[in-house]
C-alpha positions in Angstrom: -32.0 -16.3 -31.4 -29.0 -18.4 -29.7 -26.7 -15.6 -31.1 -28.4 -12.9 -30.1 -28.7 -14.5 -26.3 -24.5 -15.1 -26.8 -24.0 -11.4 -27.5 -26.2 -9.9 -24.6 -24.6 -12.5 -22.1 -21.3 -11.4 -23.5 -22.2 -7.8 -22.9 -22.7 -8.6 -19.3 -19.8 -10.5 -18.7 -18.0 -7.0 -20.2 -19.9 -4.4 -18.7 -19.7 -6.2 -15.2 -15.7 -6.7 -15.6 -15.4 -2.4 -16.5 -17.9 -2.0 -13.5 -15.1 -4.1 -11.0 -11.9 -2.0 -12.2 -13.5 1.2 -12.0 -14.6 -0.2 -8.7 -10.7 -0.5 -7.4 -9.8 2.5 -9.8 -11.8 4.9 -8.0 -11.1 3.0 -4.6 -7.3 3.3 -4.9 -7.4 7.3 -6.0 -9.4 8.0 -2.9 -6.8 6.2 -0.8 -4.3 7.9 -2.8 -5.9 11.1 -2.3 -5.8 10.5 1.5 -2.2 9.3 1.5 -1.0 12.4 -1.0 -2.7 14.5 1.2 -1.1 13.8 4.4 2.2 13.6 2.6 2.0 17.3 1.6 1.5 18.3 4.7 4.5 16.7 6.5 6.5 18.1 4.0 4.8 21.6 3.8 5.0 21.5 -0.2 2.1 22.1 -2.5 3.4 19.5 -5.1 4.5 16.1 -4.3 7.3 15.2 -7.0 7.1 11.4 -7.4 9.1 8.5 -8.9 7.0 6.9 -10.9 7.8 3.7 -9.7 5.0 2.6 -7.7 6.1 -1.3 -6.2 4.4 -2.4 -3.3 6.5 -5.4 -2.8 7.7 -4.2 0.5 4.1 -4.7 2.1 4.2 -8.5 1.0 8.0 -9.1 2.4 6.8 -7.9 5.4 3.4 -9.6 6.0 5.4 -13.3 5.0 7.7 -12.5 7.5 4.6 -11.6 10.0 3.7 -15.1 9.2 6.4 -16.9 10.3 6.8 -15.5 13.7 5.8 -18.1 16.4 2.1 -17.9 17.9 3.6 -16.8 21.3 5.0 -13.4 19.9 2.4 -13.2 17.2 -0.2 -12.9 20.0 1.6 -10.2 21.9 1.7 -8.1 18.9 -1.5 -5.4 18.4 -4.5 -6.5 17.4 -4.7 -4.2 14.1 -1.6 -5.9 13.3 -2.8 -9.2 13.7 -5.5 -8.6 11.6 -4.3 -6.7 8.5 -1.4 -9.6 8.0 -3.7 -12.5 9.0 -3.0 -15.7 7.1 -6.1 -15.5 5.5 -5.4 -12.8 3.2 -2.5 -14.3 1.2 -3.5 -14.6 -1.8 -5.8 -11.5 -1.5 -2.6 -9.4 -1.6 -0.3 -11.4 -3.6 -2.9 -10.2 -6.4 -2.1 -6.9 -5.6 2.0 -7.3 -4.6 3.1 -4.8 -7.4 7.0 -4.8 -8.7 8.7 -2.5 -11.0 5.1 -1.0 -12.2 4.6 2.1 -12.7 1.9 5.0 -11.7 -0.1 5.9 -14.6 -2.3 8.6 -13.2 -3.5 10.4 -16.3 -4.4 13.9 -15.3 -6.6 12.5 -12.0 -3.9 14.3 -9.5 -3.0 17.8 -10.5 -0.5 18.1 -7.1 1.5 15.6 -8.4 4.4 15.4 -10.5 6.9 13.0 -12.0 10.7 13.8 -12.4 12.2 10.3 -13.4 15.2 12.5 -15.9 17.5 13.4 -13.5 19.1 9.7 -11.6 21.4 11.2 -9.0 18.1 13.2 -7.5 16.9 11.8 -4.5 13.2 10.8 -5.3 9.9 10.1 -3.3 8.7 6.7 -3.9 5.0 5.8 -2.8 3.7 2.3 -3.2 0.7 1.2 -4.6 -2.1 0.8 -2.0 -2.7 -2.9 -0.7 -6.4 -3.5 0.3 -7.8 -5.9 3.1 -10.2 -8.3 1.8 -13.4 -6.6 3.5 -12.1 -3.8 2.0 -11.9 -2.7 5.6 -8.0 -1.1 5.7 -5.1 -0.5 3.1 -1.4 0.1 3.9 0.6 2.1 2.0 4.5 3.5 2.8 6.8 6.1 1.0 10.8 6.3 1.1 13.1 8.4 -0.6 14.9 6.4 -3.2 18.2 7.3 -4.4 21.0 5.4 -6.2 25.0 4.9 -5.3 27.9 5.7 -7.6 27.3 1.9 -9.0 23.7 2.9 -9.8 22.3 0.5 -7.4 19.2 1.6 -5.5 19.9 2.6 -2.0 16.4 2.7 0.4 15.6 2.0 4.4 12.9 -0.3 5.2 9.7 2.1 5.5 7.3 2.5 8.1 4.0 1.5 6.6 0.6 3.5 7.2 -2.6 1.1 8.0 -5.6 3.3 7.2 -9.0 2.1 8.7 -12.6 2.6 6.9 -15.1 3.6 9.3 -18.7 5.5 8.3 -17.5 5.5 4.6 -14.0 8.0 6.1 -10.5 6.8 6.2 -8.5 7.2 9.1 -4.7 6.4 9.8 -5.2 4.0 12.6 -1.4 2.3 12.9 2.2 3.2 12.1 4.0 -0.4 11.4 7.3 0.6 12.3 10.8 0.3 10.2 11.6 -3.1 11.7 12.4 -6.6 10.4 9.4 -8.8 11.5 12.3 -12.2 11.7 13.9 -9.5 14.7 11.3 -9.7 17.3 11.1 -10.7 20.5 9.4 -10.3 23.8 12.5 -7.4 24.5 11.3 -5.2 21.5 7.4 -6.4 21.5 7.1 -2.7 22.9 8.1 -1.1 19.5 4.9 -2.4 17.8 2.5 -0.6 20.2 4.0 2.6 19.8 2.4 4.2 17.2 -1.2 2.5 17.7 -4.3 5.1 17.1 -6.7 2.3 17.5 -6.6 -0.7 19.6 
């Protein structure tokens, strides 16, 4: 009898952990879906051809940096932005802070296409979505990735999309623009409200 009861509690304990990663699975691809969308659109192609690199590491660098600013600029800074990089959700996205991974889409995206042969061809690079804890926003960026004559990757520091979830839709609410958080100061404050959709 107590073997039985060990196998249907282990049972559980499996069916409940598939349940939670198809749960983020299906969570990311819709994000993904929003964010591949848009992308096609600014750059009137049918097919988005992707590195499959999808590191996200860039969204972390920034939000410690966030974090360090004094509390008299931090409060000048929007609201959104206050809230997506609160302290509070360390260690939710240091789980999710993905380096060197890569995107392993199966055949869930058929506008998308991976061309990883050819190294001197520029190549779009989009992160992996990082989520808020209330599952409320993600952020997510894209930058063209190319390499020098040293093979050394060469990239700007991208503007990363905040996405908002409101009535079960996701809207772009905020542009955080390609700035180094350790560079501000009540003269370029102004840059951070610029691309604000919700306040």
């Amino acid at each position: 009898m107590e073997t039985i009861v060990n196998k249907f509690k282990y049972l559980i304990i499996v069916l409940l952990i598939t349940s939670c990663n198809n749960t983020t699975e299906n969570r990311e691809n819709k994000a993904l879906r929003i964010y591949f969308s848009e992308l096609k659109n600014n750059l009137n192609t049918d097919i988005l051809q992707l590195s499959s690199d999808n590191s996200n590491n860039l969204i972390f660098s920034r939000y410690k940096q966030f974090l360090k600013l004094e509390d008299s600029i931090k409060e000048k800074t929007p609201k959104i932005l206050r809230e997506v990089f609160s302290i509070t959700e360390m260690n939710n996205y240091l789980n999710q802070k993905s380096e060197n991974s890569k995107w392993n889409l199966g055949n869930q995206f058929l506008d998308i296409e991976f061309d990883n042969n050819d190294l001197s061809k520029e190549k779009l690079v989009v992160s992996k979505p990082i989520f808020s804890k209330n599952g409320k926003y993600f952020m997510v960026y894209s930058l063209s990735l190319k390499k020098d004559t040293n093979n050394k990757k060469i990239y700007f520091m991208p503007p990363i999309q905040v996405y908002k979830k409101e009535n079960k839709i996701w809207n772009k609410v905020y542009t955080i623009p390609s700035m180094m958080f350790n560079n501000i100061n009540d003269n370029n404050l102004n840059r951070l409200h610029d691309n604000i959709v919700d306040e």
